[in-house]
SEDONU-542745 format. One record per residue (C-alpha): residue number from 1; x, y, z. Coordinates in Angstrom, 2 decimals. Example, Ala and Ser with C-alpha at 12.3 -4.5 7.8 and 13.67 -1.06 7.14 Angstrom:
<atom><resi>1</resi><u>12.30</u><v>-4.50</v><w>7.80</w></atom>
<atom><resi>2</resi><u>13.67</u><v>-1.06</v><w>7.14</w></atom>
***
This chain:
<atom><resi>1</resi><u>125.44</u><v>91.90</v><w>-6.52</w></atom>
<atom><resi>2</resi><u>125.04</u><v>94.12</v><w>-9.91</w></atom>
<atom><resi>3</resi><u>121.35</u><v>95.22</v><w>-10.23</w></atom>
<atom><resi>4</resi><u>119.92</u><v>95.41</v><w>-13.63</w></atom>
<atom><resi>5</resi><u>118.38</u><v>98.86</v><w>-14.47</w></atom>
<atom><resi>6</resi><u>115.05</u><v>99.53</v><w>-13.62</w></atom>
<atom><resi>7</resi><u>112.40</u><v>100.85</v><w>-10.87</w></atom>
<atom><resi>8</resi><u>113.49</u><v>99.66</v><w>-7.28</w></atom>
<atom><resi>9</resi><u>111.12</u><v>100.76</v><w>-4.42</w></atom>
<atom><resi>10</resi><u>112.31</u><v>99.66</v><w>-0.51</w></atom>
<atom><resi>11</resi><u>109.72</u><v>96.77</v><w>0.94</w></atom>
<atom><resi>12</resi><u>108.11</u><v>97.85</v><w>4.16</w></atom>
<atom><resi>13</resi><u>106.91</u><v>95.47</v><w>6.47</w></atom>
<atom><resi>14</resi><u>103.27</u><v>94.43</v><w>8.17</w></atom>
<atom><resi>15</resi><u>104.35</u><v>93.84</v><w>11.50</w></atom>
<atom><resi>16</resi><u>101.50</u><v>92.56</v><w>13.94</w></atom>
<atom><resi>17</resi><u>100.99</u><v>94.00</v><w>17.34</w></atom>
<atom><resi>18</resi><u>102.87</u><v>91.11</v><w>18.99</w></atom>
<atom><resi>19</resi><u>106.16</u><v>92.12</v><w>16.51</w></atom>
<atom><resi>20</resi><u>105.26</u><v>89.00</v><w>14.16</w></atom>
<atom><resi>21</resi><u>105.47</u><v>89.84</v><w>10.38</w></atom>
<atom><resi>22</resi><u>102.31</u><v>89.53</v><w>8.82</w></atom>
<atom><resi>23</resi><u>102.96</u><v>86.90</v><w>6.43</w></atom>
<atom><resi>24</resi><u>99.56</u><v>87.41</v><w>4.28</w></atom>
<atom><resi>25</resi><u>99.76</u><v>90.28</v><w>4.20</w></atom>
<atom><resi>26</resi><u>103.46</u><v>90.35</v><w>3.27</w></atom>
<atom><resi>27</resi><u>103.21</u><v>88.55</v><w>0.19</w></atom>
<atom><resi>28</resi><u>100.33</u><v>90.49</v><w>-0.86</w></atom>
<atom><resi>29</resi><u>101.99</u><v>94.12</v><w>-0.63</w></atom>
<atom><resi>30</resi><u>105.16</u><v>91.92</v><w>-2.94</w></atom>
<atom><resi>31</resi><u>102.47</u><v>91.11</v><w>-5.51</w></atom>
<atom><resi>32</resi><u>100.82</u><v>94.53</v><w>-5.60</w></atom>
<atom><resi>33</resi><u>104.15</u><v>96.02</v><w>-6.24</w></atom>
<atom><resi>34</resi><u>105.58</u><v>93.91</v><w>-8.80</w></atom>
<atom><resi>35</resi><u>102.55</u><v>92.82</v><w>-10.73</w></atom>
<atom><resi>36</resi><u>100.10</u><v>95.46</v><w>-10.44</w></atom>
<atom><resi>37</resi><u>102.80</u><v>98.01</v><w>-9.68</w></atom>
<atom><resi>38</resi><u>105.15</u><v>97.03</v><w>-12.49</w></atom>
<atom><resi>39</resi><u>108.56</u><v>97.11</v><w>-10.35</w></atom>
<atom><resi>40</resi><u>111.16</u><v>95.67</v><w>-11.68</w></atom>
<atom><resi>41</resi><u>112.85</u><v>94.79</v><w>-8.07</w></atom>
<atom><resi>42</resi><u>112.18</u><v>95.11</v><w>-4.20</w></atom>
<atom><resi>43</resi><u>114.85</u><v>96.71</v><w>-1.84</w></atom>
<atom><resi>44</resi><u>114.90</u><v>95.20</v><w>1.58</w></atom>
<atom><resi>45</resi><u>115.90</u><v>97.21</v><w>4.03</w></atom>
<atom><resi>46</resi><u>117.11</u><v>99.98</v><w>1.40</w></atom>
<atom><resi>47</resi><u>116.34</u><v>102.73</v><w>-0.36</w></atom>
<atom><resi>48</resi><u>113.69</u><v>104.24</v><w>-2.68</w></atom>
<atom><resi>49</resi><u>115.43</u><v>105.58</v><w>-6.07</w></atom>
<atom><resi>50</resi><u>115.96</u><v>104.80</v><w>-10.14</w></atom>
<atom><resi>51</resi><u>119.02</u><v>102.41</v><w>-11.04</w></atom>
<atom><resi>52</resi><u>120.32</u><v>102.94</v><w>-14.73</w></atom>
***
């Protein structure tokens, strides 16, 4: 998979204290960033960094 270039930032993760992912709370942090935050992508599980 080719990115485009842009801003990337990694996705953490809300985990509750039973290991659950904290759905809510989740989709929230993915708004935050993209709409409020103006990302142009979301690593999972990567890095933080600039693609061009």
């Amino acid at each position: 998979m080719k990115l485009r270039p842009g801003l990337y930032a990694a996705q953490l993760v809300p985990y509750g204290i039973d290991g659950s992912v904290k759905e809510r709370e989740l989709a929230a942090m993915i708004e935050r960033n993209i709409v409020v935050g103006g990302l142009d992508g979301l690593y999972i599980g990567g890095s933080t960094g600039r693609i061009s």
